[in-house]
N, C-alpha and C positions, 0 to 999 in steps of 0.2 A: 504494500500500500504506500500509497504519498498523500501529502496535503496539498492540494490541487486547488484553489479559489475558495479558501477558507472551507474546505469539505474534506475528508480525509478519502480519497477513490483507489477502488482495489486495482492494482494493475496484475494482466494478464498474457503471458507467453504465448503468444499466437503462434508458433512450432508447439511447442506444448499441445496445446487443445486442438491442432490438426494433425496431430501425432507424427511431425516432420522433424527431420533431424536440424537444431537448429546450429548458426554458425560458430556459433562458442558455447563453450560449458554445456554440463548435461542438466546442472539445475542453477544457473546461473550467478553461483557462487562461489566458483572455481578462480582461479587467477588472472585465467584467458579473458574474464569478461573484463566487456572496457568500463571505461570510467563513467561514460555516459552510455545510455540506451534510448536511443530513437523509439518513440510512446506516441501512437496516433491517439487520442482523447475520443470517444464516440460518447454521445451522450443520447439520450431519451425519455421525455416527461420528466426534466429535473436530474435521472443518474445519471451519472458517468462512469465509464471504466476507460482504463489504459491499455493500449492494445503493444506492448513491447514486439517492435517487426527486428529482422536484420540491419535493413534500410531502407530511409525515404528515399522517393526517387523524383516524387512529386507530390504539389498536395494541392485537393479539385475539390469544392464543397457540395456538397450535392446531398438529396435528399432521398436514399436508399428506402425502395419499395421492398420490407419483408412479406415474405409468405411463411409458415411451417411446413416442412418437410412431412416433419412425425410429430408425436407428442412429448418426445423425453427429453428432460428435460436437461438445460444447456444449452 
């Protein structure tokens, strides 16, 4: 977690939860990580989470149409 606009938002390993191998460390604790970690913010209705990528490459604001896949949850 960090403290983000006076709110405390959990951040989340996008390799992690797509179950890809990510480009440093296996749990991001290791020595290999850098000092800093590139963190997309997504927010909705008020939350926020941090999305920890490898790298930005660009950044386009836009207004993502979800649907459900499934029901489970995540």
């Amino acid at each position: 977690v960090v403290q983000y606009r006076d709110q405390i938002m959990p951040l989340v390993r996008l390799a992690d939860a797509l179950g890809a191998r990510p480009a440093w460390g296996s749990d991001g604790a290791d020595e290999s990580a850098p000092a800093t970690m590139p963190t997309i913010v997504y927010r909705d209705r008020g939350r926020g989470v941090g999305l920890v990528v490898d790298q930005i490459l660009d950044v386009v604001d836009e207004v993502p149409r979800l649907h459900r896949a499934d029901a489970r949850p995540g």
